[in-house]
C-alpha positions as CSV (number, residue, x, y, z in Angstrom):
1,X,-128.2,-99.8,123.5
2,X,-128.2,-100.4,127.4
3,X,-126.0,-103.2,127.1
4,X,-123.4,-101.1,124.6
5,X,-123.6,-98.4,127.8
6,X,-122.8,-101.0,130.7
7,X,-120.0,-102.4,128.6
8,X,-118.3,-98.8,128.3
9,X,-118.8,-97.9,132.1
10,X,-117.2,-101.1,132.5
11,X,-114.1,-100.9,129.8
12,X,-113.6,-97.6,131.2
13,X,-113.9,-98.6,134.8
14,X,-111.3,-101.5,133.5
15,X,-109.0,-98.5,131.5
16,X,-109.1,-96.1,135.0
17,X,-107.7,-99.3,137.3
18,X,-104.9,-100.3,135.0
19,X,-103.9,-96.4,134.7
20,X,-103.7,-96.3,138.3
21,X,-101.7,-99.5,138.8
22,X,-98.9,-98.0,136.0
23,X,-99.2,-94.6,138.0
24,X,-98.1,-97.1,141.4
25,X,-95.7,-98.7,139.4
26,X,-93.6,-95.8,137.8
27,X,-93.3,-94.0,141.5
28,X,-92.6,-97.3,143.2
29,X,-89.8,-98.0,140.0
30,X,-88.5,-94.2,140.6
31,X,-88.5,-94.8,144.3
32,X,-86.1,-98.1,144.5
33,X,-84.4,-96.1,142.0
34,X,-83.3,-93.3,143.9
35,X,-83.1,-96.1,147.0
36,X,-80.7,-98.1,145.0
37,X,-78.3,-94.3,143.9
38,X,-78.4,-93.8,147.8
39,X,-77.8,-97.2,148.7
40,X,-74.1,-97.2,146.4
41,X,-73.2,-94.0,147.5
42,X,-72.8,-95.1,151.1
43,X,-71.3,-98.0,150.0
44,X,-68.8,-96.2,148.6
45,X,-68.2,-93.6,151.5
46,X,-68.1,-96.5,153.7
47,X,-65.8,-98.6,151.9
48,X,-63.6,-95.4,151.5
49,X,-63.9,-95.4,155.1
50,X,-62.5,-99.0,155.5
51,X,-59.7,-98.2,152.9
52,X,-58.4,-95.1,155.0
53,X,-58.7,-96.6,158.4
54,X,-56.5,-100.0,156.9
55,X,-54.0,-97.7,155.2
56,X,-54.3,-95.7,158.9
57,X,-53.5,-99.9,161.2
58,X,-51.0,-100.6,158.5
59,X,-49.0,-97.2,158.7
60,X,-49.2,-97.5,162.5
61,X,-47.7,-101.2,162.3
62,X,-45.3,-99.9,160.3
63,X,-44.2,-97.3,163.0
64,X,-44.1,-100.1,165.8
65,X,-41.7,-102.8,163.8
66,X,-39.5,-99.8,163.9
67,X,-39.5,-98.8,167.3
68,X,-41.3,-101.8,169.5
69,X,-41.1,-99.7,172.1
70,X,-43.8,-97.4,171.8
71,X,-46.4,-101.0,172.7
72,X,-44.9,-100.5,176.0
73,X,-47.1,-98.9,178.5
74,X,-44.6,-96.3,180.9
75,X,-44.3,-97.1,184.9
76,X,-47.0,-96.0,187.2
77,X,-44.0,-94.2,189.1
78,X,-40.8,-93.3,187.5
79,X,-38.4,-95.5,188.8
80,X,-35.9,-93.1,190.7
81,X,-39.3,-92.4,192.7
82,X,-39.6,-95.7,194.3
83,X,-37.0,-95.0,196.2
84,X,-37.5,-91.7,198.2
85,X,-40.9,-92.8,198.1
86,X,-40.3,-95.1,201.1
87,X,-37.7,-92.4,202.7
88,X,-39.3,-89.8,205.1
């Protein structure tokens, strides 16, 4: 009868560690769940991101193969300056 008492404590023992170990392993599976939602919706933002600032380079190389000129950086001094610069 002692022994059939040992063995329970024991099973039971045995039944309370494995129901803590699936406990663990359902939050940690709900976690990386919930990582993994997080995880592709920044993707996504940030690959919107990348898709609005390409669109944003290509329209402004757009606008510079039509007018080249706005590359050009503008004279330190306007150049009717240089002149009367030198002049008392």
């Amino acid at each position: 009868m002692a022994g059939l008492l040992i063995l329970g404590v024991i099973v039971a023992i045995f039944l309370l560690y494995a129901a803590d170990r699936a406990v663990k392993a359902r939050a940690r599976a709900r976690r990386l769940s919930r990582m993994n939602r997080r995880l592709a919706a920044a993707t996504a933002r940030a690959e919107e991101q990348q898709a609005e600032r390409q669109a944003a380079d290509a329209a402004s190389a757009e606008l510079t193969s039509v007018m080249p000129a706005i590359n050009l950086r503008p004279p330190v001094t306007p150049p009717d300056r240089r002149g009367r610069a030198s002049a008392p």
